[in-house]
C-alpha positions, 0 to 999 in steps of 0.5 A: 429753546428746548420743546417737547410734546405735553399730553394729558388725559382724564379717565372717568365713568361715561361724562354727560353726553350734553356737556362734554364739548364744552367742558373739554374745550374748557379743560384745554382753554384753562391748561393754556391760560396756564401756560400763557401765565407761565410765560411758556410758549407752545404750538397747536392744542389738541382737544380731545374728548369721548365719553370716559375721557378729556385729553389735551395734547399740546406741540412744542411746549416750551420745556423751562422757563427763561430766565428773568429779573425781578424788580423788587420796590421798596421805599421812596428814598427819602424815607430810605436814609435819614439825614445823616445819610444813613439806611433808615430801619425800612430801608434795613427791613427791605433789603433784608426781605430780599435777602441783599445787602444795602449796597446792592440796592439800586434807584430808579427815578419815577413820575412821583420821584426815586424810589429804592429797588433790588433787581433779583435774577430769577432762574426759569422752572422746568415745565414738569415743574409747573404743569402739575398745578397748571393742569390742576387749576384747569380742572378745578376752573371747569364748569361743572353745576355740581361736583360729586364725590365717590368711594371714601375720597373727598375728591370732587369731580363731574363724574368717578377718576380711575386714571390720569395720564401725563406725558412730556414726550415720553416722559410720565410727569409725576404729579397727583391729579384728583386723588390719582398718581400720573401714570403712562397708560390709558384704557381703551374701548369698556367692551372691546378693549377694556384693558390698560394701553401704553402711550409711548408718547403724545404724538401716538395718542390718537393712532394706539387708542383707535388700533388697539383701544378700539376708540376714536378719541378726537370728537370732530373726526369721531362727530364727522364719521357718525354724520357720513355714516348716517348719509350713506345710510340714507344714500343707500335706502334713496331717502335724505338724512335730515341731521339735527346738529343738537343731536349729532353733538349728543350722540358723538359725545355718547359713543367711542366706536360708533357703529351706525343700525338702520332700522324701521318701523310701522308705516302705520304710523305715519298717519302721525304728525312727522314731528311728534314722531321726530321727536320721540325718536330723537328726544326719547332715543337719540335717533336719526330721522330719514325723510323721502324725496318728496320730504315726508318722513320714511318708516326708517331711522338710524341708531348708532350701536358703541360697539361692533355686534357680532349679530348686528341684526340683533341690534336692530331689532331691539332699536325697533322694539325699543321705538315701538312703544314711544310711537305708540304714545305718540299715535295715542296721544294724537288720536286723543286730543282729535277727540276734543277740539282746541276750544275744549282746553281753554277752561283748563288754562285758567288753572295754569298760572303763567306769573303769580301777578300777572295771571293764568294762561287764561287772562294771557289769552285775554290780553293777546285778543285786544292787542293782537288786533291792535297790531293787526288791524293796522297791518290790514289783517282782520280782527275776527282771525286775529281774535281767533288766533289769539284766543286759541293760542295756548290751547294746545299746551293743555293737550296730551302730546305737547303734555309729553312733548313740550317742544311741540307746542305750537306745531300740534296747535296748527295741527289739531286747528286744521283738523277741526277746520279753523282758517288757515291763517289761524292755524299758522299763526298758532305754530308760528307765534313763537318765532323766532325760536332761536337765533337765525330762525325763520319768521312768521309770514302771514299778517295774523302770525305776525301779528300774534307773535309780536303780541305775544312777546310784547305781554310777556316783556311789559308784564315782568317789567311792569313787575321789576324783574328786569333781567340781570347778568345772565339771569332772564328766566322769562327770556325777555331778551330773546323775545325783544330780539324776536319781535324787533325782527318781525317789525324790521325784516318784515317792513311792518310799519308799527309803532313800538312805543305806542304798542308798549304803552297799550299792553302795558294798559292791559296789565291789571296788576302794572301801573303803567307810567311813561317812565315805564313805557321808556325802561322797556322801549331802551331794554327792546331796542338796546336789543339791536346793538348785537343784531347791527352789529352781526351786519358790520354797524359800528357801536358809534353807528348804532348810538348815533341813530339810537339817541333820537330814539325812533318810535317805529322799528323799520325807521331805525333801520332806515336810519342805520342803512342812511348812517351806515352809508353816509359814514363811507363817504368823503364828507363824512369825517369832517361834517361829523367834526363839525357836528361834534364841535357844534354839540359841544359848544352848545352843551356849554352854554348857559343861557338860551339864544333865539332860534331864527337867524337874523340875516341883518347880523351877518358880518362875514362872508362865510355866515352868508354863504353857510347860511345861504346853502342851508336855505338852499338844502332845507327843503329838500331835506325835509321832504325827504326826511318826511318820505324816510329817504334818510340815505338821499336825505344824508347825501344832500346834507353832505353839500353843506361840508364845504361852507360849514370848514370855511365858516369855522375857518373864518369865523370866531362864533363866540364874539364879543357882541351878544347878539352876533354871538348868539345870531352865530349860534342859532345858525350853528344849532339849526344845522345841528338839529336838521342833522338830528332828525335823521342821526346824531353824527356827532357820535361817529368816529371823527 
């Protein structure tokens, strides 16, 4: 088998900095989804992506296609000839399509019996053949929200074509791609080396675009060299670069010849919170921030220039005066909002609606004070700080600088709570409310925090459910999701003894506008917990783990985990894959049955030796397992149970459980249904892999 290299390379108007990872990943997931339809192998794929271009270079492609035979079906023979024996005008019409005559025809048995065939010999295409219309189809699969087009062509694209290369070796594949013929060439850097650049061949891509285009052309090594660029500015200056990995991606994909500037500015405003000023930097002008040893931020940040600056202080300079203003906003605003207190912005929330049905951030506020005491009190947190907390929770959105930089909603609220003097667990918990923000983000530490947060989200939950808008498909515009995730973390990781279903029915009390029902309350306590699937499954619990604790739906989130940690042990030990059987086989003979059996064992109607000792040892470990049961040690509660493994083989070994006598049978049966349920008050085994 013959191979060659494939390279090609999308030219355009500088790609959205935001999106061009993914769409180069795309552009290199759809050419060899492609391939793989086409039946050619291939080695490594190359992704390649910088602001004007997307690129893929694939290594020993298969150059044609191996040759194969086509089975062709056609109709069943008995409705192939008549009785005479004779092709029927189906039969004359099949082999006609296949261009075959009936005595090439062959027959193949099959379950739903003969069936009349042609095999056709189908010779393999070259790959230049196919990749015309594999490349096209990737481009046309891309995830693109709106295409435009430019000029007087009806071609459709995220961004204007000016060239396309496409090489086998050193071959150009003729084709049309976006309206443009395939060509050889590339262009190079837009200032340093605007002119067109011959590729020889795919291998010599990476290494002629940066020698003499003056670009780096593959995005990993281009995003590690802006990020050694930033720490060995910052070694230099004995500060620490705190590299946001958002902020990398975006300033990899907005460069082709990064050149990183140091630049500074006012130590004045320093007096600013750190992260009103991190955000204007990096939000407003992709900068890196620089922090001291000490972690307070420096009077630096590091800019990255697209091309090699013959007077790189010039540069500098206007970074700094371009950064000047955005900072001055951000002292303003901060000097602004001092001159009100937080308590000066709840009027304006009742003016914001936050869901047509469910009110303005005012009634919001309203619910938080009654449910965050109903969470916190509990938990042994004061109802006067947890009232406080909540009643100030959403005032600092009213503020100018979280007016003019959303992401600092929270943040500033702390801020502005210290300076007017508020308790410091108030002002936390105005910051940490919305933690979790993202996945794997830190959680809130003090009661009141937790407290408000968990409040917080549950609002949010059982308003828009009590309103049916459950989230669908990828649609959570309320992002319900992450907020059931967040407060399930809360509950488990911080050991809060709380009662999910119970707290879900007291907000869903508080919503004038949703009739609150248990039905209800039971939607969104599976929507929550369903929920942990994922997170259990990130920590190496089984579907079946998880279903089997899930079905005896426990009200208090950190009793699950118990139950799961238990699960999960109990599924590594020897006993555990017979004891699952023996549950499942219980489970199933008792969904069968259509009359009831009493629920105590009568002694008296043992006939075997196997139902006494079964029962004997279920004695023996009852209490015992409900003590622990009742202490949650459902680990040690799990190992306890196992013991019963050894006369529960033997029983149905030895013992027919439906017998013929009524009362035996049924005697057999509550014994069978009192190990079930003893079981299922920690988790339904019988789910577990047997």
């Amino acid at each position: 088998m013959t191979t060659a290299d494939f390279l090609v390379e999308i030219g355009t108007e500088e790609l959205p900095p935001k999106a061009l990872k993914k769409l180069s990943e795309a552009f290199a997931s759809g050419i060899q989804a492609g391939l793989d339809e086409a039946e050619l192998s291939y080695g490594t794929v190359s992704i390649y992506a910088s602001p004007r271009r997307l690129a893929v270079r694939v290594e020993q492609l298969q150059r044609v296609q191996a040759d194969k035979t086509v089975e062709k079906k056609g109709p069943a023979k008995k409705a192939a000839f008549d009785d005479q024996g004779r092709p029927t005008k189906a039969l004359l019409g099949f082999a006609r399509g296949c261009g075959a005559e009936v005595s090439e025809l062959s027959e193949v048995e099959t379950d739903k019996g003969t069936w009349m065939v042609y095999y056709q010999a189908q010779q393999g295409q070259a790959a230049e053949v196919l990749l015309p219309e594999i490349v096209n189809q990737s481009l046309a699969k891309l995830p693109i929200p709106k295409r435009m087009r430019w000029g007087a062509s009806d071609v459709e694209f995220v961004r204007p074509v000016h060239w396309a290369l496409m090489l086998l070796d050193g071959v150009v594949v003729p084709a049309e791609i976006l309206g443009l013929k395939t060509g050889n060439t590339t262009r190079g850097h837009r200032f340093h080396a605007p002119q067109e650049i011959q590729i020889t061949s795919p291998s010599v891509y990476l290494n002629t675009l940066e020698t003499e285009g003056k670009v780096k052309a593959d995005f990993a090594s281009r995003s590690d060299m802006i990020r050694e660029q930033v720490e060995a500015a910052a070694q230099s200056l004995g500060g620490i670069a705190d590299i946001d990995e958002d902020l990398l991606e975006e300033v990899t994909a907005l460069n082709e010849w990064p050149q990183a500037v140091v630049g500074d500015f006012d130590e004045v405003f320093l007096s600013v919170p750190s992260e009103a000023l991190i955000s204007a930097m990096k939000g407003h002008q992709k900068y890196f921030h620089l922090l001291n040893q000490d972690g307070s931020l420096m009077a630096k940040f590091i800019t990255f220039s697209n091309i090699e600056s013959n007077n790189p202080d010039s540069v500098k300079k206007g970074n700094e005066r371009v950064i000047r203003p955005r900072l001055s906003d951000a002292k303003f605003f901060w000097d602004q909002d001092r001159k009100q207190s937080l308590d000066d912005f709840l009027p304006r929330l009742k003016t914001v609606v936050f869901q047509q049905k469910l009110g303005t951030l005012f009634n919001k506020i309203e619910r938080l004070e009654t449910l965050a005491v109903k969470i916190g009190k509990p938990l042994g947190e004061e109802p006067q700080l947890l009232e406080r907390a909540a009643r100030l929770s959403k005032c600092d959105l009213m503020s100018e600088m979280v007016g003019e930089f959303p992401e600092l909603q929270g943040i500033m609220g702390r801020y502005y709570a210290l300076e007017q003097g508020e308790n410091a667990a108030v002002a936390d918990a105005l910051d940490a409310q919305y933690q979790p923000r993202f996945a794997g983000d830190d959680l809130p530490n003090s009661g009141v925090a937790q407290a408000l947060a968990i409040a917080d989200k549950l609002d949010t939950i059982t308003g828009i459910f009590g309103l049916g808008q459950v989230p669908t498909g990828d649609k959570d515009p309320f992002a319900l999701r992450r907020s059931a995730l967040g407060l399930l973390r809360i509950m488990i990781e911080k050991q809060l003894n709380l009662d999910l279903m119970l707290l879900i029915r007291e907000s869903l009390k508080l919503h004038d506008e949703v009739e609150a029902s248990d039905a209800l309350a039971a939607d969104i306590y599976d929507f929550i917990v369903s929920r942990l699937k994922a997170y259990y499954a990130d920590k190496g619990i089984s579907a079946e783990e998880f279903e089997a604790v899930r079905v005896c739906e426990p009200s208090h989130p950190i009793d699950f985990d118990k139950r799961i940690a238990a699960v999960q042990q109990f599924s590594a030990m020897d006993e555990a894959e017979s004891l699952s059987a023996a549950n499942k086989r219980i489970s199933n003979i008792l969904k069968k049955l259509d009359e009831p059996f009493a629920e105590t064992v009568d002694t008296n109607l043992f006939e075997t030796d196997a139902e006494k000792n079964l029962f004997a040892t279920l004695d023996e470990l009852r209490e015992e397992v409900s003590r622990l049961i009742a202490d949650r040690d459902y680990a040690q509660a799990m190992q306890t149970l196992a013991k019963i493994r050894q006369p529960v083989d033997v029983f149905f070994d030895d013992v027919m459980v439906m017998a013929d006598d009524l009362n035996v049978r049924n005697n057999r049966l509550a014994l069978l249904n009192q190990i079930y349920q003893l079981f299922l008050q920690i988790a339904d085994i019988s789910r577990l892999s047997a």
